[in-house]
C-alpha positions as CSV (number, residue, x, y, z in Angstrom):
1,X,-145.3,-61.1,-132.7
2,X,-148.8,-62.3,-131.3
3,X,-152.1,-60.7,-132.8
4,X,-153.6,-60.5,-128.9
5,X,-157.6,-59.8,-129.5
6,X,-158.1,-58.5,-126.4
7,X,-161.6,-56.9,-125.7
8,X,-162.1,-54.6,-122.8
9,X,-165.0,-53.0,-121.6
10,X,-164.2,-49.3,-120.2
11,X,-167.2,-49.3,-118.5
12,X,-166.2,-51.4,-116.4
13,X,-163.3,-50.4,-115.0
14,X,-160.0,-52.0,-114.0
15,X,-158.3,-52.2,-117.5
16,X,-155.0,-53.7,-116.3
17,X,-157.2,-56.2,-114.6
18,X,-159.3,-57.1,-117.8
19,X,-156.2,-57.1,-120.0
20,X,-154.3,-59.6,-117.6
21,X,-157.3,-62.0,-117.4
22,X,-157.6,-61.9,-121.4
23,X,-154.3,-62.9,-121.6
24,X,-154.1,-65.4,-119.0
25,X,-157.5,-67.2,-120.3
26,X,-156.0,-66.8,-123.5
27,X,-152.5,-68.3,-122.8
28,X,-154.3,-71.2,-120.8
29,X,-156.3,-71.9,-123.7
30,X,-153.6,-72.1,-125.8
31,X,-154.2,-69.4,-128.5
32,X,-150.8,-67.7,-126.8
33,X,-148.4,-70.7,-126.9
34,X,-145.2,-70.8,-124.6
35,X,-142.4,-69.2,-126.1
36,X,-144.7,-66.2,-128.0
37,X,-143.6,-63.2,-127.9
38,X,-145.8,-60.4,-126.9
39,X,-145.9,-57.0,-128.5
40,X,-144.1,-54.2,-126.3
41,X,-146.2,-52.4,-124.0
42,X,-145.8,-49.4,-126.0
43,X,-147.5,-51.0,-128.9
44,X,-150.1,-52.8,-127.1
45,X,-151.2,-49.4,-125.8
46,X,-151.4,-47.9,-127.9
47,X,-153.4,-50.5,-130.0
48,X,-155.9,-50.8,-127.1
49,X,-155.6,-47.2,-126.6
50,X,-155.0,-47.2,-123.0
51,X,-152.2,-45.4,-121.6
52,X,-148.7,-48.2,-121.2
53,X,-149.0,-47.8,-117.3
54,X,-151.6,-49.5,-117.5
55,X,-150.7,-52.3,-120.1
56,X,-147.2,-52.4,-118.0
57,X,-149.1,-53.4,-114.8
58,X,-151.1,-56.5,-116.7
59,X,-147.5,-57.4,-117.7
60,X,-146.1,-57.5,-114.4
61,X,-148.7,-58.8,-112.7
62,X,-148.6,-62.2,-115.3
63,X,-144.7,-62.0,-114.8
64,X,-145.6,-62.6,-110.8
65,X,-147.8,-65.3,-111.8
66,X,-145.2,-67.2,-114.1
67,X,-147.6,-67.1,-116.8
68,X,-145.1,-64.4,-118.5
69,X,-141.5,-63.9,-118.7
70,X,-139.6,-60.2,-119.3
71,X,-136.2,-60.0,-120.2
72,X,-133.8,-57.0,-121.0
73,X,-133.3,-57.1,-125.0
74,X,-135.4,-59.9,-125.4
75,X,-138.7,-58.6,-124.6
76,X,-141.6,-60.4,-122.8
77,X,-142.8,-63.7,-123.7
78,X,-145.0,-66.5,-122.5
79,X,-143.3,-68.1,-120.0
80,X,-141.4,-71.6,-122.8
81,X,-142.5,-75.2,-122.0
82,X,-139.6,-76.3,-120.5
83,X,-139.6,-73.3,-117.7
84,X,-143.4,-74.4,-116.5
85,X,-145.8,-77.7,-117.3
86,X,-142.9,-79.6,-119.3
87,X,-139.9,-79.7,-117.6
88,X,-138.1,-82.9,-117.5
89,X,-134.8,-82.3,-115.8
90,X,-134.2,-82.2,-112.0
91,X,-133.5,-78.7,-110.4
92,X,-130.1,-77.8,-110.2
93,X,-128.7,-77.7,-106.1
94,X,-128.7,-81.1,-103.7
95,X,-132.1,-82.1,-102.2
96,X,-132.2,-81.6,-98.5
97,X,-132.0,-84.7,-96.5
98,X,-134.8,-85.7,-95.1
99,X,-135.1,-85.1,-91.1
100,X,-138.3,-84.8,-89.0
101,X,-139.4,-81.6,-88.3
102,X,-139.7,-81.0,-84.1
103,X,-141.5,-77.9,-83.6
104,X,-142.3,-77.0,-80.5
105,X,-146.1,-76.0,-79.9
106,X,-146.1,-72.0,-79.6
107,X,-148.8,-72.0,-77.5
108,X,-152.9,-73.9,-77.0
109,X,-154.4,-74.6,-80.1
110,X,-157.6,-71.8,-79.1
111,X,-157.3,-68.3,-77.8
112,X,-156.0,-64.9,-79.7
113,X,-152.9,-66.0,-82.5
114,X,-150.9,-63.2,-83.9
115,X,-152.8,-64.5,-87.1
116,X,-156.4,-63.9,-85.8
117,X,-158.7,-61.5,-87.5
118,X,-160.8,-58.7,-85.2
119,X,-163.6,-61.0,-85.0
120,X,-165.9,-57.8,-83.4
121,X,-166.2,-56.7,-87.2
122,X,-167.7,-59.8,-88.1
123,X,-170.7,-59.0,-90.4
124,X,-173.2,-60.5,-87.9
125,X,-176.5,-58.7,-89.7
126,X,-175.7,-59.4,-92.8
127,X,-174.5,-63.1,-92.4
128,X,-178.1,-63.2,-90.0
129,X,-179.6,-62.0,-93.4
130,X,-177.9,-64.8,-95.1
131,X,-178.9,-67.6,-92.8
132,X,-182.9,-66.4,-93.0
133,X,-182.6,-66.5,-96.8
134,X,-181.6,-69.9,-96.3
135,X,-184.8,-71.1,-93.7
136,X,-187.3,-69.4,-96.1
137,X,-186.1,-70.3,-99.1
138,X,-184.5,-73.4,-99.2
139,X,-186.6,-76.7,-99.5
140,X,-186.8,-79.6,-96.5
141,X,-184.9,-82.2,-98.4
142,X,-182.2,-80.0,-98.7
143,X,-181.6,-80.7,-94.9
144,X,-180.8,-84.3,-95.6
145,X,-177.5,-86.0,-95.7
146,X,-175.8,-84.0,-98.6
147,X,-173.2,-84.4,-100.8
148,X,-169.8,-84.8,-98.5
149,X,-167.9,-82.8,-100.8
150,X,-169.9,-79.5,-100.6
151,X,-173.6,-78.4,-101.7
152,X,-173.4,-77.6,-105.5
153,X,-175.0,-74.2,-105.0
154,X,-172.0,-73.2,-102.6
155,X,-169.0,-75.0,-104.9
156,X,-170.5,-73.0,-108.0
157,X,-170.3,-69.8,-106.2
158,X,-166.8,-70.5,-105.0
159,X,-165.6,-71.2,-107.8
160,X,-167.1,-68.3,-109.3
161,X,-165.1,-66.6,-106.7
162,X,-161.7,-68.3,-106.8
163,X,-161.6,-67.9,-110.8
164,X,-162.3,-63.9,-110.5
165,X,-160.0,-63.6,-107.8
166,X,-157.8,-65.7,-107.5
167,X,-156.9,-66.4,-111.2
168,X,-157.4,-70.0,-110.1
169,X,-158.4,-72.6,-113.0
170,X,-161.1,-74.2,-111.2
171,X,-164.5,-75.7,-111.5
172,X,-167.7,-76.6,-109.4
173,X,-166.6,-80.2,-109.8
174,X,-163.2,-80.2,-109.0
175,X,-164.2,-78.5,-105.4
176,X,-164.6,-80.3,-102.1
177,X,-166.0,-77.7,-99.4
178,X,-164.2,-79.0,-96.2
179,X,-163.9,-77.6,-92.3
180,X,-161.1,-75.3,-92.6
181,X,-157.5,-75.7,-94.3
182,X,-156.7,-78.0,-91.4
183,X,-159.1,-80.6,-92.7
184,X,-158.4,-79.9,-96.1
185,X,-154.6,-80.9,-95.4
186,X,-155.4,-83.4,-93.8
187,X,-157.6,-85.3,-96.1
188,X,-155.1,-84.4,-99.0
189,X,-152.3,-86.1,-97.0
190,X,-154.6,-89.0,-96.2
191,X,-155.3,-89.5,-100.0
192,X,-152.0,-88.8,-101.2
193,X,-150.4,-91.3,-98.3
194,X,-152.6,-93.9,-98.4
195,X,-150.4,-96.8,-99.0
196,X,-146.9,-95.2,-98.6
197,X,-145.3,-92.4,-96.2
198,X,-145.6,-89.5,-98.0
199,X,-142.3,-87.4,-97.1
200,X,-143.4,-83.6,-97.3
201,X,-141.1,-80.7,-97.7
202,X,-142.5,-78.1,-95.7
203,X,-141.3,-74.1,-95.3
204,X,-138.7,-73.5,-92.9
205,X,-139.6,-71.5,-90.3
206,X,-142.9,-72.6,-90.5
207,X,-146.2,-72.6,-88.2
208,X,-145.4,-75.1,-85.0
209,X,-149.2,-75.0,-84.8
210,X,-149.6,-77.2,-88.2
211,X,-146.1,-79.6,-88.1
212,X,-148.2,-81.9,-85.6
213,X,-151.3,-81.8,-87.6
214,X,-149.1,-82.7,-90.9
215,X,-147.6,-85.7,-89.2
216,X,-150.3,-87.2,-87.2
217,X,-151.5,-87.1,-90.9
218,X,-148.8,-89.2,-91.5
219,X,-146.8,-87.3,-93.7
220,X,-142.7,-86.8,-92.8
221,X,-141.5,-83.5,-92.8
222,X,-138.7,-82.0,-94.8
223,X,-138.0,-78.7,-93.7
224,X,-136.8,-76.2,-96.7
225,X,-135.2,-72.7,-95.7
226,X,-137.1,-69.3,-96.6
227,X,-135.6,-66.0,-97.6
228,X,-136.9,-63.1,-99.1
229,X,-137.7,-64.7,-102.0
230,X,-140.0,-67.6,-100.5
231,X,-139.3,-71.1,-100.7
232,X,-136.0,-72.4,-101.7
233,X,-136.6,-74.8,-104.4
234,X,-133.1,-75.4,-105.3
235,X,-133.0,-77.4,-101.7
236,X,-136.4,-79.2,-102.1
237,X,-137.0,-83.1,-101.4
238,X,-139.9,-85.2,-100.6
239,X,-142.6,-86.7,-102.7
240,X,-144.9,-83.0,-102.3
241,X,-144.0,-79.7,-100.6
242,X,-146.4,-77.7,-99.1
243,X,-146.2,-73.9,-99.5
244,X,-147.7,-70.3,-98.6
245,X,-147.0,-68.4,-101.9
246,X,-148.9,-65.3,-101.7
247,X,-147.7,-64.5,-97.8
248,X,-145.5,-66.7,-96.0
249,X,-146.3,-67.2,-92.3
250,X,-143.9,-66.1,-90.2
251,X,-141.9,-64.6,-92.7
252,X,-144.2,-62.3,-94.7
253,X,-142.6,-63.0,-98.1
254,X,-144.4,-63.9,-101.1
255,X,-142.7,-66.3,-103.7
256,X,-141.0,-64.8,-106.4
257,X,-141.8,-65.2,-110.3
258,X,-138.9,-67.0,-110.6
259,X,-138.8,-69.6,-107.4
260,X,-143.0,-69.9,-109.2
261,X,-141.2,-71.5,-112.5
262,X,-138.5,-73.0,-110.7
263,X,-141.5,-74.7,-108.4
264,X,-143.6,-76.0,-111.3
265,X,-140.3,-76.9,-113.1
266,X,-139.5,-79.6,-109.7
267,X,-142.9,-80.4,-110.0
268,X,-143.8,-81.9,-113.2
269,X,-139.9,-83.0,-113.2
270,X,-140.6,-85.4,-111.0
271,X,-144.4,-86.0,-111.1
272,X,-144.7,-84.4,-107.6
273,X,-147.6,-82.8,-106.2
274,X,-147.3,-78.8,-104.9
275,X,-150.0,-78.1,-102.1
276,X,-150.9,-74.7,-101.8
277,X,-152.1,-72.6,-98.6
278,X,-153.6,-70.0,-100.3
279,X,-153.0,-68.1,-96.7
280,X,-153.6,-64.1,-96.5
281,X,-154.5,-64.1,-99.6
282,X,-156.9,-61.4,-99.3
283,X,-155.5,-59.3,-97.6
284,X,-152.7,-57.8,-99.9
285,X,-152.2,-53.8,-99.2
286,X,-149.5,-52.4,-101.4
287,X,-151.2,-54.1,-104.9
288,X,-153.4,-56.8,-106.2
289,X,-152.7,-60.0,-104.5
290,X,-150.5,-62.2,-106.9
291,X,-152.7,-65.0,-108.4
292,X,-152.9,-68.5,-106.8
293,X,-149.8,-71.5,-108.2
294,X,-153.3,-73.5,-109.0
295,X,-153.6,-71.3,-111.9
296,X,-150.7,-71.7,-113.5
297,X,-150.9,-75.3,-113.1
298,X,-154.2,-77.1,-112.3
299,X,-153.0,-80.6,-113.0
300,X,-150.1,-80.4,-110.5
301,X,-151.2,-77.9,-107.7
302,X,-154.0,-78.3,-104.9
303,X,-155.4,-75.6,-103.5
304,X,-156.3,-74.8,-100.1
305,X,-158.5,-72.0,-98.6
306,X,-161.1,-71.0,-96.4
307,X,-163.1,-67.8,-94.9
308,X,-161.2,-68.0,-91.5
309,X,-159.1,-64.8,-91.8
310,X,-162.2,-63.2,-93.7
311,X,-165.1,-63.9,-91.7
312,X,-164.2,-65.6,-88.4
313,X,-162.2,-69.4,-87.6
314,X,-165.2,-70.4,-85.7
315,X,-167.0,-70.8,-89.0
316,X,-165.0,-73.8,-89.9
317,X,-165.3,-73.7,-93.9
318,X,-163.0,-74.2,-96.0
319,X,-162.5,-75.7,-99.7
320,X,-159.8,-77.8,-101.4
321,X,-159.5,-77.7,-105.6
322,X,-157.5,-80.2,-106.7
323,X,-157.5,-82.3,-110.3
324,X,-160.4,-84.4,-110.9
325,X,-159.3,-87.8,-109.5
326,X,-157.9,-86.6,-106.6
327,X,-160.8,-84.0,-106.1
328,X,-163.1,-87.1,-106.4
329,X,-160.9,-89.3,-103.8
330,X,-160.7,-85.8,-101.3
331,X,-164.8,-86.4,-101.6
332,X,-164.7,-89.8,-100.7
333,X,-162.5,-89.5,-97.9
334,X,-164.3,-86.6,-96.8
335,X,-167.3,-88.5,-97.0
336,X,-165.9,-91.5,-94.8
337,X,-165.0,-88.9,-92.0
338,X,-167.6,-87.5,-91.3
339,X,-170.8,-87.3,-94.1
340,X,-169.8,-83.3,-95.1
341,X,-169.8,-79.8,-93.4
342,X,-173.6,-78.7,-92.3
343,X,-175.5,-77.3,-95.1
344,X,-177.1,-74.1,-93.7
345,X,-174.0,-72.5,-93.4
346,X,-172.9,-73.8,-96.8
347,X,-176.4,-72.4,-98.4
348,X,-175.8,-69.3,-96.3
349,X,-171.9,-68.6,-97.6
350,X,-173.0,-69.3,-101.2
351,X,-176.1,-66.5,-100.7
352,X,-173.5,-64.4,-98.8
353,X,-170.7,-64.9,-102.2
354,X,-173.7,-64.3,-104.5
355,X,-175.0,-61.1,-103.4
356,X,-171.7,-59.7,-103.2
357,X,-171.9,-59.7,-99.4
358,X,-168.4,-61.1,-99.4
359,X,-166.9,-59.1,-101.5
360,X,-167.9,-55.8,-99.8
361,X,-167.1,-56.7,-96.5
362,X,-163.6,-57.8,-97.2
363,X,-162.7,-54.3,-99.5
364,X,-164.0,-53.0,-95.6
365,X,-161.3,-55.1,-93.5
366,X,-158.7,-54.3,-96.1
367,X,-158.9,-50.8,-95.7
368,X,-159.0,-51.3,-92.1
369,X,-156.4,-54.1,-91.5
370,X,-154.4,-51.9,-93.6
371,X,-154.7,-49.0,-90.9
372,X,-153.8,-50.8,-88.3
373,X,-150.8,-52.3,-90.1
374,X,-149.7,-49.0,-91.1
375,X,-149.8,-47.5,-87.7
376,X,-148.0,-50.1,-86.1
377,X,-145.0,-49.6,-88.5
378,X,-144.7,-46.0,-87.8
379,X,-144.8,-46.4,-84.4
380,X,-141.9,-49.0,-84.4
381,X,-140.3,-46.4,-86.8
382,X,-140.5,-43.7,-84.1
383,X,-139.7,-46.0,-80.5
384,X,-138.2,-48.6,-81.9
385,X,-136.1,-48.2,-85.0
386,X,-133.4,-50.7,-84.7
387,X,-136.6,-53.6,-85.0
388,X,-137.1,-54.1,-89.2
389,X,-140.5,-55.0,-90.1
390,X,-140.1,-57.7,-92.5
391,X,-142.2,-58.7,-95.4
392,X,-145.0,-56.9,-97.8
393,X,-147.4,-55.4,-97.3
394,X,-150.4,-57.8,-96.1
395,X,-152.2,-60.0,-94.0
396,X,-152.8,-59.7,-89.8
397,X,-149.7,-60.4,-88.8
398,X,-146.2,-59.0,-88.9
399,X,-142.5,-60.4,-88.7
400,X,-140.3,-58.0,-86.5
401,X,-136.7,-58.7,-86.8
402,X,-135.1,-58.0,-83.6
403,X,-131.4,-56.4,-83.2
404,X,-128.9,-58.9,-82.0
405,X,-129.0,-60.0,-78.5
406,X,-132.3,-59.5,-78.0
407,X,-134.5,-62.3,-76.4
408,X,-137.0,-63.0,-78.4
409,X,-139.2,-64.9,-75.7
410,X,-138.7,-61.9,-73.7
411,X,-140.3,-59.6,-76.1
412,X,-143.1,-62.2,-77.1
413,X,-144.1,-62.0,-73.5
414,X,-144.1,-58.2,-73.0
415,X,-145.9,-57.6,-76.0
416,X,-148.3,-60.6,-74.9
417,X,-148.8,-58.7,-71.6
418,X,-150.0,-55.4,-73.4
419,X,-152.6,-56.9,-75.2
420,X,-150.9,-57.7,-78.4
421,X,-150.4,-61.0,-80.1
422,X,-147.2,-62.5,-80.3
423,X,-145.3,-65.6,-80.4
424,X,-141.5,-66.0,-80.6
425,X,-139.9,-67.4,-84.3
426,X,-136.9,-69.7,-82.8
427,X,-139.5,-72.7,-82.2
428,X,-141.1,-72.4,-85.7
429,X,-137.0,-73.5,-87.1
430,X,-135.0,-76.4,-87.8
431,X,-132.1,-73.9,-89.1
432,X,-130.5,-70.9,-87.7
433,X,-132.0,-67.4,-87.8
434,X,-131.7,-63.8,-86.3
435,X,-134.4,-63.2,-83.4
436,X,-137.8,-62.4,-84.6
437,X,-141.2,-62.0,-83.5
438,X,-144.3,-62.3,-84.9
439,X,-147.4,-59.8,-83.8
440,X,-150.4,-59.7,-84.8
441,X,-152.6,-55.8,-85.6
442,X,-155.8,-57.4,-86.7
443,X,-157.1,-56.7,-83.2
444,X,-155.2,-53.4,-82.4
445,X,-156.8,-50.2,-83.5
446,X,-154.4,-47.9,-85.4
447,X,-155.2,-45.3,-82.1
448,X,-153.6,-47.7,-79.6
449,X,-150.8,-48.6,-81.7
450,X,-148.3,-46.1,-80.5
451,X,-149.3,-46.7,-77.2
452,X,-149.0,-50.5,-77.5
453,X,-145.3,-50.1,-78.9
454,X,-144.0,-47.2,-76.2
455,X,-145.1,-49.5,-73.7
456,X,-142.7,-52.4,-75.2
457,X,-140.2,-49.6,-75.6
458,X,-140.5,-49.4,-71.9
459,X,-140.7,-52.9,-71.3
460,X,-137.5,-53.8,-73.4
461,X,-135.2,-50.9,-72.1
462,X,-132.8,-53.4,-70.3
463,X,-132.2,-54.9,-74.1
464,X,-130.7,-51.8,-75.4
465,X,-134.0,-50.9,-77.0
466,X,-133.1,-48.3,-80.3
C-alpha cells in the first residue's frame, strides 16, 4: 500500500481538487508507479483528516481521467502499464474499413450555430481594459514580426491555465498560439501528412462543418460510430483519430474511463497519434470537467483549444500543445503561413489570463449557460416529453432525440424560425441513427425558453407531438 505524502492547504479550499492534483503530479512523476495500490478512501481520510466524500470524489475524478483504476475486491490502483503508455497489442474488434466521409454542409460557414456562445455578454470593458494595458505598457519592438508560434508572455499564461485546469502536462515551449482550432487542425494535419495521406478516424456523427476542412487538409476520413460511451475504439483505423472527449458534438457524450485506456492502449499500440478537441470544455454543469487525454499522455496526444466558446469566435485564438518536435514543426509551419496571430490581442489574452479576468468571467457564463440549459429541459419535459435530451450536463448546445417518424429537417426549420439554433443530425452520419436535432440555448434566455418550445409544440402538432 502507497505512503501518498499528500499536502493540502485548507485554506484554500477545494480539498478533493488539491488531493487529485497531488496524486496526478505525483503518479506522473513517477513516485506512484502503475500497478500501486492506493489506500481505501476510508483510510486516506482519515489520515488527511478530511471527511471520505471528499477523498472519494479525488478518486473518481482520476478514475475519469484513466490515471486510476477501481475495481470491486480489488481496490483502486494506478491505472498498470499495459492498460495506458505501454501497451503493445492491437485492440481487440476489426478496424473499420476505410471510406471517405461525405457530409453534407449544414448550413454557411458564418451566422448563429447551435454551438455559438451569447456573444452580447462578451466582457467588452474589461477586455478594453486589457487591450489599454497592452498600448501603455508594452514596448515598440514588441510590435514587430514575432515569434509565429505565439508571444512567450501569452504561451506562459496558457499554459499556466491549461495545467490548473485542464490537468494538461504542458509547457510554455511545447505551445503554438494559432487562429482558432480550425487552424490548429489544420497545421497538425499538414505536419503529420506531409509526405503521405494521413487516413484519420474521425467521430461518427460528427460536425459537417469540419469534414471539408479535415480533407482539404488532406487527411482521409474514417468515420467511427459514437454511443453513450464516446468513441468506439474497438472499431478504430487510420494512422490518427481525432476526438471530442470531454463533450462530443452532436452527441453530448463525454468519453468513458474505460474507451480513455482503451484509446491510449490503440495509441501507443501502434505508434498512432490521438488529436484532441478539447471542445466545451469549460463549460461542464453537473461536476468538474474531466481532465484533458493530453494529460494522461503528453507524448501521444495533441491538444487543441481556443477562447471561441468563452469569449467570442471573432477573436480567432486558439493554441495547439503537442510533444516537442512536432510542437516545433506546428511553429514552422505556422510560420510559413502566415508569420503568427497579431500580438496585441495575444499581449491582451495573456493580461486578461493573468489578472484572473478569464477566470471570473467564465464562472459568470457557467452559471448562466447553465440556466438557460436548465430551462430549456423543463420546458421540453412539460410540451414535449416524448423528445429525450441526450447527453451531460454541458456546453451551448443540446442533442434532442426525436420520437420515431418525426422529420428531423422539419423540426430544425421550425425551431430555426423561432429564433433558436438548430441543425438537423442525419447529414452529420455515415451510419444509421434515430432522428435528432441539435439546438443551441447559449442565446436563449431561460424566460423565453418555454415560450420558444410551446411554439415548436405548436409547430410540430401534425408529427404527433407528445
Amino acid at each position: 500500500m502507497a505512503d501518498l505524502h499528500i499536502q493540502i492547504d485548507r485554506e484554500r479550499g477545494g480539498i478533493a481538487g488539491q488531493i487529485a492534483s497531488e496524486l496526478r503530479d505525483s503518479i506522473r512523476g513517477g513516485r506512484l508507479a502503475p500497478g500501486t495500490r492506493l489506500p481505501a478512501t476510508r483510510d486516506l481520510a482519515a489520515d488527511l483528516q478530511v471527511s471520505r466524500g471528499v477523498v472519494v470524489e479525488a478518486y473518481e475524478q482520476l478514475v475519469a481521467e484513466g490515471f486510476l483504476v477501481s475495481r470491486v475486491g480489488a481496490g483502486t490502483q494506478v491505472t498498470p502499464k499495459n492498460a495506458v503508455g505501454a501497451a503493445r497489442r492491437p485492440p481487440k474488434g476489426a478496424p473499420l474499413r476505410a471510406r471517405p466521409v461525405r457530409r453534407a454542409m449544414a448550413g454557411p460557414y458564418y451566422g448563429h450555430r447551435p454551438t455559438s456562445p451569447d456573444l452580447a455578454h462578451f466582457p467588452r470593458e474589461h477586455w478594453l481594459a486589457s487591450v489599454r494595458h497592452v498600448l501603455t505598457t508594452v514596448p515598440s519592438d514588441a510590435l514587430d514580426y514575432g515569434d509565429p508560434g505565439g508571444v512567450p508572455e501569452l504561451r506562459e499564461e496558457l499554459a499556466g491555465y491549461l495545467r490548473r485546469v485542464r490537468a494538461a502536462d504542458v509547457r510554455p515551449e511545447n505551445l503554438v498560439v494559432v487562429g482558432g482550432v480550425a487552424q490548429g487542425l489544420s497545421l497538425v494535419l499538414h505536419v503529420l501528412g506531409r509526405h503521405r495521406g494521413l487516413r484519420l478516424a474521425v467521430e461518427d456523427p460528427g460536425s459537417s462543418r469540419q469534414a471539408p476542412l479535415l480533407r482539404r487538409a488532406g487527411a482521409y476520413l474514417v468515420p467511427v460510430p459514437v454511443d453513450e460511451e464516446g468513441l468506439d475504439v474497438r472499431r478504430l483505423g487510420g494512422d490518427a483519430v481525432l476526438v471530442t472527449p470531454a463533450h462530443q458534438y452532436p452527441t453530448g457524450v463525454v468519453l468513458s474511463p474505460s474507451r480513455r485506456a482503451a484509446l491510449m492502449e490503440w495509441a501507443y499500440a501502434g505508434n498512432r497519434t490521438i488529436l484532441e478537441d478539447d471542445y466545451d470544455a469549460e463549460f461542464r454543469f453537473d461536476r468538474d470537467p474531466v481532465g484533458c487525454l493530453q494529460g494522461l499522455a503528453p507524448d501521444r496526444v495533441v491538444l487543441s483549444g481556443s477562447v471561441s466558446k468563452a469569449l467570442a469566435p471573432g477573436l480567432r485564438m486558439g493554441w495547439v500543445a503537442a510533444p516537442p518536435d512536432l510542437a516545433e514543426a506546428i511553429r514552422r509551419a505556422r510560420g510559413e503561413l502566415d508569420l503568427g496571430s497579431p500580438v496585441i490581442d495575444q499581449y491582451a489574452l495573456a493580461h486578461f489570463l493573468r489578472t484572473g479576468g478569464y477566470d471570473k468571467h467564465l464562472r459568470r457564463m457557467r452559471r448562466e449557460y447553465r440556466r438557460r440549459r436548465d430551462a430549456l429541459v423543463a420546458a421540453l419535459a412539460e410540451e414535449l416529453p416524448k423528445v429525450q435530451v441526450k447527453g451531460i450536463e454541458a456546453g451551448l448546445h443540446a442533442y434532442l432525440e426525436l420520437p420515431s417518424g418525426w422529420d428531423e429537417h422539419e423540426v430544425a426549420r421550425a425551431a430555426q424560425a423561432l429564433g433558436v439554433p438548430a441543425e438537423p443530425v442525419g447529414p452529420m452520419r455515415e451510419f444509421p441513427g434515430p432522428p435528432a436535432v441539435v439546438v443551441g440555448f447559449a442565446r436563449l434566455p431561460a424566460h423565453k425558453a418555454a415560450d420558444a418550445v410551446r411554439g415548436l409544440k405548436v409547430r410540430m402538432s401534425g408529427q404527433a407531438a407528445g
